[in-house]
Structure formats: structure tokens, C-alpha cells
N, C-alpha and C positions, 0 to 999 in steps of 0.2 A: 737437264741432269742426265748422265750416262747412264745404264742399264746398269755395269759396275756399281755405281752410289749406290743404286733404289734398290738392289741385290742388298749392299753394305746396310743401307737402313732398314730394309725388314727383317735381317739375320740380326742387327742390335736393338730391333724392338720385340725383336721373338724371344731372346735371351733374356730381355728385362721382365717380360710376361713371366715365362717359365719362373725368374726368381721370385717374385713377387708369390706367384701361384706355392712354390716350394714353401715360402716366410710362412704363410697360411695355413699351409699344411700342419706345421710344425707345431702351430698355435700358437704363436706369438706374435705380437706389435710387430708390424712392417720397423724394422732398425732402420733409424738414419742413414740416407745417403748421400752423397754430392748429387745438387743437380744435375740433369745431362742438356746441358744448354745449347744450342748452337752456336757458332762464331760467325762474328759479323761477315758475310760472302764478300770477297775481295773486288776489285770494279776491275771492269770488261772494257777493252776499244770498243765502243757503238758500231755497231754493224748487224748485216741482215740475220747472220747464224746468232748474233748475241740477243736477238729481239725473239728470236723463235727459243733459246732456254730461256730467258725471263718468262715466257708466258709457260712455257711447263715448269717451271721453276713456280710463279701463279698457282698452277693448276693443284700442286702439291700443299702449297702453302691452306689450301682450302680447308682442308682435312685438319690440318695440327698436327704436333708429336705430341706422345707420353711422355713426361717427367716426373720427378718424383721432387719435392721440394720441402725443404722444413720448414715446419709450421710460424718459426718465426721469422723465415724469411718472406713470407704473401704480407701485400698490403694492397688493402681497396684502392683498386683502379679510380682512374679519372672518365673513362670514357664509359662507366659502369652508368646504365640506362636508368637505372633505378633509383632515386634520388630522396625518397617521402622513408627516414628510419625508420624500422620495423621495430615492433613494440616489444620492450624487457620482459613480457610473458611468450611472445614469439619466439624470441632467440631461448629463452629459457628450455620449451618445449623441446626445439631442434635441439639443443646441446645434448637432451637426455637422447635422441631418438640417434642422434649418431654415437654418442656413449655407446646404447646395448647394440646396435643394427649396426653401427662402422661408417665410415663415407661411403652413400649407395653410389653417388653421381662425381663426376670428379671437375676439378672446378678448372674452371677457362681463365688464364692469362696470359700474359705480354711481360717478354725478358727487358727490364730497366738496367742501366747503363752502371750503377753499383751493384749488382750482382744479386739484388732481388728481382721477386715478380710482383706482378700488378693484377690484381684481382679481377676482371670484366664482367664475369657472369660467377654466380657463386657468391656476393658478400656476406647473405646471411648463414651460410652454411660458414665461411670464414670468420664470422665474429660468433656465430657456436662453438667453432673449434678453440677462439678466443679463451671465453669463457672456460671452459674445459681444460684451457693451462692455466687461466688464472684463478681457477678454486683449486687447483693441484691435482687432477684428473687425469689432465694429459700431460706431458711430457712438453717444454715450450718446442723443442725441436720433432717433433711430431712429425714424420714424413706424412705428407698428402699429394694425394693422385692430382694430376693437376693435366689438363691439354695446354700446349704453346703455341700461339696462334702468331702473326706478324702482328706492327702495329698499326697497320693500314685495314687490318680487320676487324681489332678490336670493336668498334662500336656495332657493327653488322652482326658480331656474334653476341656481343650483351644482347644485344635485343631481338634476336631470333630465338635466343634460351629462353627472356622471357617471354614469348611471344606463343600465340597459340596453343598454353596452358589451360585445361580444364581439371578444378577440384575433382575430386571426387565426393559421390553425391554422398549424407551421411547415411543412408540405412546402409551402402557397403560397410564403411568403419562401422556400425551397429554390428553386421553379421563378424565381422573380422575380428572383432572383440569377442563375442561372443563362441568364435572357434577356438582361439587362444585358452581361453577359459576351459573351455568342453576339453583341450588339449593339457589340462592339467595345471595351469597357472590361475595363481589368485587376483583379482581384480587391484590389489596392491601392486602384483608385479608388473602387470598389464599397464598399469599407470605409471610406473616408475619406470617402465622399457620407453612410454611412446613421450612422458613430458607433461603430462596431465595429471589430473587431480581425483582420486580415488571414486570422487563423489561421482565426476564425468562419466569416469570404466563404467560406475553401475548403474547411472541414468542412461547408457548405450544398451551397457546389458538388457536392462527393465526395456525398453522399447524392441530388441533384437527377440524378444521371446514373447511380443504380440503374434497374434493370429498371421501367418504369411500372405494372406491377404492384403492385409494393412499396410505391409510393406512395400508390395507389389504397388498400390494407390501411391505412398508416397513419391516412390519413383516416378510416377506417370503424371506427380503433381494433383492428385483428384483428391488429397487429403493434405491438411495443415499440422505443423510439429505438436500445436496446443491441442489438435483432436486426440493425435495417439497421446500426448501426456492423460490426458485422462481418460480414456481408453483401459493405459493402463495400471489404472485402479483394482480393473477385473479382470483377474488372474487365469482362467476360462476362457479359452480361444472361442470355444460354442457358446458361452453366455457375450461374449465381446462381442460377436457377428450377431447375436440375436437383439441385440440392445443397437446398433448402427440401423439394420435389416427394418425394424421395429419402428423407428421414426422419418418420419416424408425426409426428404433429399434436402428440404430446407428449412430443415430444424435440425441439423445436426452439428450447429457450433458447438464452439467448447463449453461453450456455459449450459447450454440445455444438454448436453452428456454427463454433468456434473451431477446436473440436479438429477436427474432420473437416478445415475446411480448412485448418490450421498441421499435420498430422500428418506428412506428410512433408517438413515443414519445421525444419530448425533454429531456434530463438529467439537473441535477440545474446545474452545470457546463458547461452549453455550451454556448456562447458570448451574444447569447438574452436571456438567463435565469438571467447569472450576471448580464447584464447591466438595464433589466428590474426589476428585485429583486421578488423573488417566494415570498415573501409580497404582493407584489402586486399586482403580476399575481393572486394571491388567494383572493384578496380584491373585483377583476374585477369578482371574479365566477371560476377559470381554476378550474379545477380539476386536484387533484395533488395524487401521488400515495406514499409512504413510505417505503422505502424497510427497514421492521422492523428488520432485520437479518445485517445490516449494520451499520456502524458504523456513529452515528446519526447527523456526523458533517462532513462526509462524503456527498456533494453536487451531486456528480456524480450519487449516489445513489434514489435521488427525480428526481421523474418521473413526466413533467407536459406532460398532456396527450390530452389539445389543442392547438398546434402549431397555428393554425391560429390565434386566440386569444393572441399568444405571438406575434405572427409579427406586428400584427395591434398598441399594446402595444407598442413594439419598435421601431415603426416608427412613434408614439403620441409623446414618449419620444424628439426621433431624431429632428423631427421639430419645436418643443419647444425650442430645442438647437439651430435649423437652425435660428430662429426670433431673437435669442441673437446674434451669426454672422453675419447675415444678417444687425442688428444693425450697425456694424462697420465702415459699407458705400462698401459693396461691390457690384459688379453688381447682382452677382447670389448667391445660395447656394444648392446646391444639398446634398439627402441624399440614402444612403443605407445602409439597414441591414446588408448585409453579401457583403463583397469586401476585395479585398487585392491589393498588389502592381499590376495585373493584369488589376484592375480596373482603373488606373490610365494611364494606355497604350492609349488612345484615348484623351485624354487631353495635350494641350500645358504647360509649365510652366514657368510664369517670374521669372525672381531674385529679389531681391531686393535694391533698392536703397542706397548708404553709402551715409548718413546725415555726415555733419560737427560735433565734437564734442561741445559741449559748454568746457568754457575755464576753468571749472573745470572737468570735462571729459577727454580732452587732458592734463591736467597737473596729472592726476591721470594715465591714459597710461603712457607717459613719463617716471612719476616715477617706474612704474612697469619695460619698458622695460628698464633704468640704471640698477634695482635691478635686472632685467635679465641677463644683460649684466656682471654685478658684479659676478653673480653666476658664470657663464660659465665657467669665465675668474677664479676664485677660485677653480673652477670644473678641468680645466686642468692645475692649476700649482699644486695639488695635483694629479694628473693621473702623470706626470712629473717624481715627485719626488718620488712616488712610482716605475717609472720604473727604475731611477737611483741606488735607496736604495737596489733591486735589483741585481743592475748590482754589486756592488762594494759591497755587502753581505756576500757573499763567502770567503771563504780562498781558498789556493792554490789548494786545494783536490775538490773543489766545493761544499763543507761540509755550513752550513749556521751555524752563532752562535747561541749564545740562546737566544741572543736581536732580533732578525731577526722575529720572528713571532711577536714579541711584536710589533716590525716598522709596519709588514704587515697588522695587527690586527688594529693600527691605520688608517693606511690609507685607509682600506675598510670600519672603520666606519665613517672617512670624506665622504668617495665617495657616503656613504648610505646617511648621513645627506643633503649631496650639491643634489644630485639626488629625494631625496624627495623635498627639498625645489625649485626643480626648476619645478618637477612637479605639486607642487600645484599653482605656479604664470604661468605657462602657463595656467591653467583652468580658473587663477584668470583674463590674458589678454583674452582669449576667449571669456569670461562672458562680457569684457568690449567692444570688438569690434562688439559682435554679439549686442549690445545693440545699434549700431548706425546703424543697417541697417533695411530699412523701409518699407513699399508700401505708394509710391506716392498716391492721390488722383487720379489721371489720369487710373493708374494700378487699381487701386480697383474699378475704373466704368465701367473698360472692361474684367476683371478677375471676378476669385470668388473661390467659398471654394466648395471642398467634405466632408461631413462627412462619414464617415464608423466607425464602431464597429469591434475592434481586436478581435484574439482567446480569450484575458481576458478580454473582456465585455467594456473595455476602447472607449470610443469614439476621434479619431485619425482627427483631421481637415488638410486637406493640402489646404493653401493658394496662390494664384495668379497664377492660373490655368487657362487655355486659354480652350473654350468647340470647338469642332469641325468647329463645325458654322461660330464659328468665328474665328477661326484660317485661314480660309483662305480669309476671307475681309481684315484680318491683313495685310495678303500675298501679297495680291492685292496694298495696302493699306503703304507697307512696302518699299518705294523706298526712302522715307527720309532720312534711317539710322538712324531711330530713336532705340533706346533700344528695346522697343517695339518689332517692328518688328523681331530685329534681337533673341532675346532670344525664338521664338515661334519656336518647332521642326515641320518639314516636317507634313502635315497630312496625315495619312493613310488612313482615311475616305473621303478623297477627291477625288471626281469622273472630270475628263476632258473631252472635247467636244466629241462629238459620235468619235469613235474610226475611223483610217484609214483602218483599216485590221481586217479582220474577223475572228471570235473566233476559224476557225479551221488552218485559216494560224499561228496565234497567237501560238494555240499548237506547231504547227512542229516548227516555229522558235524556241521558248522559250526551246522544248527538242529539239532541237541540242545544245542550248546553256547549259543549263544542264549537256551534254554530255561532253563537250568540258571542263565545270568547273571539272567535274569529272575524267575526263582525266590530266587535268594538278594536280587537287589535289594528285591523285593516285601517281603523280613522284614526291609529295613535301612533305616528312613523317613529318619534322618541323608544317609547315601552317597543316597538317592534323591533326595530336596530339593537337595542340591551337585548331584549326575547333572543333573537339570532344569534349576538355575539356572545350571550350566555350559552349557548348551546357550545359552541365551536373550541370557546374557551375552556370549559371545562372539560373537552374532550383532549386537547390540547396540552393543559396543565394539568390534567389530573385532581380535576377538583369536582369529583362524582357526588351531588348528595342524594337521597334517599327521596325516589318520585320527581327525579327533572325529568324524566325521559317521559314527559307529555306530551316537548313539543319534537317534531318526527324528523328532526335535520341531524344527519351523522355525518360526522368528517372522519376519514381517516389521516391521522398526520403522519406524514414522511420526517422521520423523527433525524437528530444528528449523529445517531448508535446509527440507523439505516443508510444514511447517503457514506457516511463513513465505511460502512462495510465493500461499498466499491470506490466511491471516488478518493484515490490515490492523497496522502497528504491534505485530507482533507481539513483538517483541524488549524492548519497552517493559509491557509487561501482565502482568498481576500470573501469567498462569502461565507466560506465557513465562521471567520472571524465575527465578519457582520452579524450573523445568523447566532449564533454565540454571543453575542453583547445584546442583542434584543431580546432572547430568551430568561437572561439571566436579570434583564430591568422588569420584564414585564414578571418576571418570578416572585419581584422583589415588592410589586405593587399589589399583585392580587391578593387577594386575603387565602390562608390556610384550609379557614375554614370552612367549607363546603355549604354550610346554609348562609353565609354572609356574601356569597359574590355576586349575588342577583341584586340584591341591595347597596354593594358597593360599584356595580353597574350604574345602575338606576341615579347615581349621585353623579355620574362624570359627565362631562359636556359633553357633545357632540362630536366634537373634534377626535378626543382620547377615546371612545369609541370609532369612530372610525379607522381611526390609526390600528387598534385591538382588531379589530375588522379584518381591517389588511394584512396585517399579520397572522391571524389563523387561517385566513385563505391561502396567502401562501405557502404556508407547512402539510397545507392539504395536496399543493402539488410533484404529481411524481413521473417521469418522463425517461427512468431509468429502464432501458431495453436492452437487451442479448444479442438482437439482431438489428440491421440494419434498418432506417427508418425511413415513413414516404412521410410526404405532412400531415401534419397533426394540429390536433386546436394550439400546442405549445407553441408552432409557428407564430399562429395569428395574435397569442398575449406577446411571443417576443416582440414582434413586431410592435404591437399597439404602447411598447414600456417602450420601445428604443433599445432593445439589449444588443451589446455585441459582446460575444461572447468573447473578443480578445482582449477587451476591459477587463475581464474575470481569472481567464486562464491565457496561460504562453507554454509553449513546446519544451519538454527538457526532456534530459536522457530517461531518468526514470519514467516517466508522469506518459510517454507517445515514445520517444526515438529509439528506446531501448528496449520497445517491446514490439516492434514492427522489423518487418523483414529492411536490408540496408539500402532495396534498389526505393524502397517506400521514405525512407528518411532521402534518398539523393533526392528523390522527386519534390520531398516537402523542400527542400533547400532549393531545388530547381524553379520551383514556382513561386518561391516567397523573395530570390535574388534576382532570378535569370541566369543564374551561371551554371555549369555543369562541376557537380565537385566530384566527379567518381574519380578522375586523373588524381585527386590532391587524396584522396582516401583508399586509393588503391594499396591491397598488402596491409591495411591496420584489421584489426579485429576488432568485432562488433560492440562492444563497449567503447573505447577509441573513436570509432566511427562516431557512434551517438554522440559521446562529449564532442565532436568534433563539428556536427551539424546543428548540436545545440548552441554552441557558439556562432554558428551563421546565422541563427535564424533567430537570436538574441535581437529585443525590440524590431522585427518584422511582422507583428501582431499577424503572422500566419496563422487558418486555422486550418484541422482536421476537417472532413466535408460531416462528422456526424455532429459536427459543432456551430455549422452556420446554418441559416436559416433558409429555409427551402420555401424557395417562392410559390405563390399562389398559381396554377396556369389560368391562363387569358378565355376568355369561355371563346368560344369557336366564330369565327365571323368578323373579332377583334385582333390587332395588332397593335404595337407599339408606333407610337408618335413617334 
């Protein structure tokens, strides 16, 4: 190229600057204009002066020119590097972000032979501008800044554009947000300038206005996103640092920063949060905290932070209710916050009285129990003939015909149809006999009600309840044989005239006698096995009665309210299922009543003991930790059961992939296939991602390393065979 040209192209790309710069000025849309394209260079005789401008002619070609091109004349190159679509939230974000900001960077392409261009580097910035004409935003002819490269560069420039890109870490976008805002814009604008979602702006914000410290750590990597989420809870740059400073270097995950600061706090999900309503609690003044990093329908995550203020609440509520019971004509009504079936252990309890039915009442029984009687008898002359059809099925060979499943096929859909129908008229007679039993007048002048509030905020009344006090005027009182009397259990609370023997003769006797139970127990393994699994069970079930607690084994059970409260989807997984259908048989077998289960022990065989056995052991175990773990005795039972925990659980977005950082999900995928997926996930966003390695790792019964089982080491001296 002559000096003249390169003269002629700087003065025509100075002149194009200068207008562009003027458009600007003016404050208007850059106006359409023709491209400035080049024209194909005409061919040269080969020779030595033609080989020396080719290669400055090269030399030039490096750089590009500036063009301006309308928007619908670009289209995604071929030789564009980038190949894996960028996600419809991606392109969404960039369309807003060149909306308010304009095309920061200008896009690289190659002149095609109809008089478009071809996109090389730039597509997503191009199907943002897309987007942007086609919601009626932009204009479709939209001039865009564009470089023009040859076509023998094209693929060297896609991928030197993308090539040697670093994000930016987020506590910058934290701060960046966070000046914007200090500069006078609403977290609304802030999100509608950059493409995001208002919630984002303020979970930036919330974390840009921790302690500068904390910031400083995340840059340098020496803190995790999930610490400063809860971090910041407390709004206190000096209580923030004093609460980090405060706990060893390695107790400081997320979950033990939680508990420290939520511990003298109620959660909205806890039984006085439900029953009182964080409405209200808020209406009275509590003060409530938000954990903005949560998910915002998620209760457990609101933090009210004056308990005292909720009790006094819940127990305003509670005797508001007690004056409506109280209404009903009973003696007393008592109320408590927090109680369970343990609360009920010092109170008597009457039954209730069967009233006569009125004489449409009793004709509507009746009828129920003919149509019961109808059923039954329908029920086993099909059971019957199903055994028969059966019997006499077979040919000689014991071979069955081809009519034989069509028989059996009927009669398991009679036995379904009679079996539903007889279980909905049993509910239908329960409904009808539970409605004739009553409290007497007499019983509700000497009874009365507790109220207490369940784990779910429900308030639970139990009726014709005998109080301490008076259980034993009753006693006294009880030689009539009246009802009354006889329905009040023993009192515990009941003291007798000063004692004959003194508290330390009392010892000696009582342990010898101790001795002596323990002695005969010891030679009776039946009664010791019931002994045991009565303890566990009624700790278990909630079947407390009055003076079991002689023999000294306490369990605590890891309940399905407990494992539920961390493990993910737990109600849906194959042991939560499990764990749920044994609960609810073995519910269905024990007796109610509290003084009957050591007796209805004592009657089962061995076997269903044992099984009862097994099952309250296991509810006893709990192996749920915060932190990372070394081996433990849960080792040595997994091991000794056979468990592998990818029987139980598998990897999904929610449950591991979606809550871990993405170089942790490539790895899981890396170790569970052997392939590398970061090439094929490159440019997706971290949901994407996840669905995307959930999909690989779909039946690779991969686990997590807190999920397998951590071997025993070799004691010292030993090695492997």
C-alpha cells in the first residue's frame, strides 16, 4: 500500500470517528448508514514488488477497519469459536445491559459476497441486539459498530476475543452496585439498567455493606459466599467481626454462624411463630430479621428476634381460646405454650358417657350395620369362590388355562371393590357412634380442658381431665362406684401421711429390691427384651405412662420433623418413604393407651419384638453434622448393614449440583464419567450448568465424599494383601 492510500484511510476513518462522536453529542441513535465496505483488490502479475505489498497489505489487514452496519444486515458467522447457545436469561441480561450502557465493544466480522456481514466474535452481543428489535426497542436497522477483518482471519480473531477473558470477581459488581445506588438510583433501576432481577441488586447490596473486611477475605478466597450470606443477618460491622473473631478458624461454616446468631431467636416456623402469625407479632413492634438469601416463602428462614414478646402473644392468644372453652360449662381450663403428651402425665382422665341414640340415629346405625353385615358376607362368598376357581383351574400338569387369570382378575377386582366399600362404612359407623358419647354435666363441673399448641402451631384441647388436686378428693371420695371415681388413674403427685421409715432405711430396702428385680430379670431374656423395647417404644411413640421411668434406658429419637429439617426432599426419598410406612404400621399396632403397652408387649412373640427392637434403635440414630467428618461408629454399623449410600441417594441439581460451586459439579462429573465437561458447559449459567451435569451423572451412582464410607486404617505394622 502507498503512503497516498494509508494517508486516504486515516483521513476516512478520522472523518467517520469525528461523525459518530458529533451523532453523540447531539444525543441521538447513531442514524443508519451504508456500510463502508471494501472492494474486492484487483490481481496483480506475480512478482517480487507484488509479494512485498501482499505482505504490507497482510500487515494491515491485522488490525481491521471500522464499519458501521445495520443491525439487519449481521449474521452469526461460521467460523465463530463458540459453538454451546448461551442461555435465554443470558441474552436477556445483555439486551438490557446494551439497552441502558449502548454497545460497549464492537463486534468483529467478515464482508459476505450478498452484501452482509458474518458475525466472528460478538454473537451474543448480536442476538441481544436481536432481541432488542424484535420486542420493538431497537430499530431492526440499527447501525452497529462492527471491525472488518479478512476471511483468512476470521477464526484467529473469534478466538483470541474469546480467549484470555477473566470475569470479574463479584464483591467488585457488589461494590459497583452498591455506588450506583449511593449515586442516587433505586435498586429497581440498578436492575433494569444491568438485566437482572431486583432481588439480585439487593442481595449485592446486602453483602456490599458487610464489614470491608469480609470483603477483602472473599477476594483473597479465605471466605465462602454462604458465610457472608449469613454474616449478613447482622447488620453491625463491630458485632459481624466480633461473632467471626469469637469462634476457632474451624468452626466457622455456615451453619454454626447461623446458629450462634438465630439462637435466641425464634424461626417463623416454630409452633409460637405459626400459631401467633409473624403478622402479628410485627403489628405488636417484634422485630423480625429476613434472611434475604432464602427462599422468601421459606418460614424457617424469618427470624423473630423477641421471644419474650412472642410468649406473652401466645399465651393472649391461648386464653382468648381458654374463655371460649371455658364457655362450655367446664370446671377449669388451663393453658400452655409449649407441652406435649408429657404434659398430660399428672392429670387424671374421664371417658365419656354413651348417650342413647335418638330414633333416627339408631335406625341410621342399624342400617349401616345390615349394609355392613351385607358386605362381609359378599366379601367372603367371593374370597370362597376365588379359592375354589383355583382349586379346580389346573389341568392335569398343574398348567392353568387362559381363562384362569381372566377368573382371578375378577375376583381381585370384587375383593378391591367390597374392601373399599367396607372401609368407607366402617369410618361412616365410627363417625356415627363417636357422635353419641358425651360429658355429662356432673363430669365438666369436676373436669376441665388443657390447651397446648403442637409442633404445627395447632392448638390441641384435651377434655375431661381430672388436675392433681383433685384426683385424690375423688379417691377419697370414690367408694360409690361411681364412674367417676373409677375412670381417675392413681396420682403420682400424691403425698401420704409422714412416712414410717426413714429415708435412709427406705434406700437399703428399695436397693435390695432393685437388686432382686434385676436378678430375676437377668434369667428372664423374654420379659428383658419387652422390659427394653417398652422403654424405647414409648419414648419413640409417645406412649409415656405414669412410673415407667424405673427402668433407666433413654433414647433419644431422630424424629421425621428432624431429618426433614435438613435433608432436602426428604419426604419424597426412598428412606424417608420407608421410614414413613413403618412409623405409621407400627402406630397402628401399639395400643393408645399408655398403661396397656407393656402388656400388649408381653403377648407378642419374639420375632415382632425384635423387629420393634430394630426399629426404635434405628430412630435413635443421628449422624447429621455441620462440618466435615473423620470416622465414626456410623462407619462401622454402615458397614456391618452393607449400606451404600447410592442405593438411597443420586446427585441432582437441587439436592448437591446446585448448591456447590461449578468447578465441584465438573469434578463430580469428571470422576463419575472420566470426561472433562467444562468445554461442553462453557458460557452456561450455573443452573444450566447443574441441570446439565445432573444429566451426566444420571445412574452413575456417584457419591459426594460426605456420603461414602470412610474406612477403617490398618493399625501400623499391617498392609494390604
Amino acid at each position: 500500500m502507498t503512503a497516498a492510500t494509508a494517508t486516504t484511510t486515516t483521513t476516512a476513518t478520522t472523518a467517520t470517528t469525528a461523525r459518530r462522536a458529533k451523532s453523540r453529542k447531539r444525543g441521538g441513535a447513531l442514524a443508519p448508514q451504508p456500510a463502508a465496505v471494501a472492494k474486492a483488490p484487483q490481481a496483480r502479475p506475480a512478482g517480487k514488488g507484488n509479494r512485498k505489498a501482499a505482505q504490507a497489505a497482510d500487515a494491515v489487514d491485522v488490525t481491521g477497519r471500522d464499519v458501521l452496519v445495520p443491525l439487519d444486515r449481521l449474521a452469526l458467522g461460521e467460523a465463530n469459536v463458540r459453538k454451546v447457545p448461551s442461555s435465554p436469561e443470558g441474552i436477556a441480561e445483555l439486551a438490557a445491559l446494551i439497552e441502558s450502557q449502548g454497545l460497549l465493544q464492537r463486534l468483529a466480522v467478515t464482508a459476505l459476497a450478498d452484501g452482509r456481514f458474518a458475525v466472528v466474535a460478538g454473537g451474543r452481543r448480536l442476538r441481544a441486539m436481536q432481541l432488542l428489535a424484535a420486542d420493538g426497542r431497537w430499530p431492526s436497522s440499527q447501525p452497529v459498530e462492527c471491525r472488518c477483518y479478512d476471511d483468512a482471519r476470521a477464526a484467529a480473531v473469534s478466538l483470541a476475543e474469546n480467549s484470555g477473558r477473566e470475569a470479574m470477581h463479584p464483591a467488585d459488581q457488589m461494590e459497583a452496585f452498591r455506588q450506583l445506588v449511593e449515586d442516587g438510583l433505586s435498586a429497581a433501576q440498578v436492575a433494569a439498567r444491568f438485566g437482572v432481577s431486583t432481588l439480585t441488586v439487593e442481595r449485592r447490596l446486602k453483602l456490599a455493606r458487610l464489614a470491608p473486611r469480609f470483603l477483602a477475605l472473599y477476594r483473597t478466597g479465605d471466605i465462602e459466599p454462604e458465610q457472608l450470606q449469613v454474616l449478613a443477618l447482622v447488620e453491625d460491622h463491630a458485632a459481624q467481626e466480633a461473632l467471626w473473631d469469637g469462634l476457632p478458624s474451624y468452626d466457622r461454616d455456615a451453619w454454626t454462624l447461623r446458629r450462634v446468631i438465630t439462637e435466641q431467636s425464634c424461626p417463623g416456623d416454630s409452633r409460637l411463630a405459626r400459631f401467633v402469625g409473624i403478622e402479628a407479632y410485627e403489628a405488636r413492634g417484634g422485630a423480625v430479621r429476613h434472611d434475604l438469601f432464602a427462599d422468601a416463602e421459606d418460614a424457617a428462614t424469618v427470624y423473630l428476634d423477641d421471644p419474650v414478646l412472642l410468649q406473652t402473644l401466645a399465651m393472649e392468644k391461648l386464653q382468648s381460646l381458654a374463655e371460649e372453652v371455658r364457655a362450655e360449662g367446664w370446671g377449669w381450663v388451663d393453658c400452655l405454650t409449649v407441652g406435649d403428651s408429657l404434659a398430660l402425665r399428672r392429670y387424671g382422665q374421664e371417658t365419656q358417657v354413651r348417650r342413647e341414640p335418638t330414633p333416627e340415629e339408631a335406625q341410621a346405625i342399624e342400617a349401616m350395620e345390615a349394609e355392613h353385615a351385607a358386605l362381609s358376607q359378599a366379601y367372603d362368598r367371593n374370597e370362597e369362590a376365588s379359592q375354589q376357581d383355583a382349586d379346580t383351574d389346573g389341568d392335569d400338569d398343574g398348567n392353568v388355562d387362559g381363562d384362569g387369570s381372566s377368573s382371578s382378575n375378577a375376583y381381585e377386582a370384587e375383593e378391591q371393590r367390597l374392601a373399599s366399600a367396607l372401609d368407607a362404612l366402617d369410618d361412616r359407623l365410627e363417625v356415627a357412634r363417636t357422635a353419641l358419647l358425651q360429658w355429662t354435666p356432673a363430669q365438666m363441673a369436676h373436669t376441665g380442658v388443657l390447651l397446648h399448641i403442637d409442633h404445627d402451631g395447632q392448638v390441641l384441647a384435651h377434655r375431661g381431665l381430672v388436675r392433681p388436686e383433685d384426683r385424690k378428693a375423688a379417691g377419697e371420695g370414690g367408694g360409690d362406684g361411681s364412674p367417676a371415681a373409677a375412670s381417675i388413674h392413681a396420682d403420682p403427685d400424691a403425698r401420704s401421711k409422714r412416712s414410717d421409715f426413714s429415708e435412709g432405711l427406705m434406700r437399703d430396702l428399695t436397693a435390695h429390691r432393685t437388686a432382686a428385680l434385676q436378678a430375676a430379670l437377668m434369667r428372664n431374656p423374654h420379659v428383658a427384651l419387652a422390659t427394653l423395647v417398652h422403654r424405647m417404644a414409648e419414648t419413640v411413640f409417645d406412649r409415656y405412662g405414669w412410673g415407667n421411668d424405673v427402668v433407666k434406658v433413654h433414647v433419644r429419637a431422630t424424629s421425621d420433623h428432624a431429618l426433614a429439617e435438613h435433608a432436602s426432599d426428604y419426604a419424597r426419598s426412598s428412606a424417608g418413604a420407608l421410614l414413613g410406612l413403618a412409623v405409621a404400621a407400627w402406630s397402628e399396632r401399639i395400643p393408645d393407651d399408655p398403661q396397656a403397652v407393656f402388656g400388649w408387649l408381653l403377648g407378642q412373640d419374639e420375632g415382632t419384638l425384635l423387629e420393634l427392637l430394630a426399629y426404635c434403635t434405628a430412630r435413635s440414630i443421628d449422624t447429621v453434622s455441620g462440618r466435615e467428618r473423620e470416622r465414626d461408629h456410623s462407619d462401622a454399623i454402615a458397614e456391618a448393614l452393607g449400606v451404600d449410600m447410592a442405593d438411597w441417594w443420586a446427585p441432582t441439581a437441587a439436592n448437591y449440583l446446585g448448591r456447590v460451586s461449578k468447578a465441584k459439579a465438573l469434578e463430580a462429573v469428571k470422576e463419575a464419567t472420566g470426561t472433562d465437561a467444562t468445554q461442553a458447559m462453557a458460557g452456561m449459567k450455573k443452573a444450566d450448568a447443574a441441570a446439565h451435569c445432573a444429566v451426566r451423572l444420571a445412574g452413575s451412582r456417584w457419591l459426594p465424599a460426605p456420603l461414602r464410607v470412610i474406612t477403617a486404617a490398618m493399625p501400623q505394622g499391617e498392609t494390604e494383601a
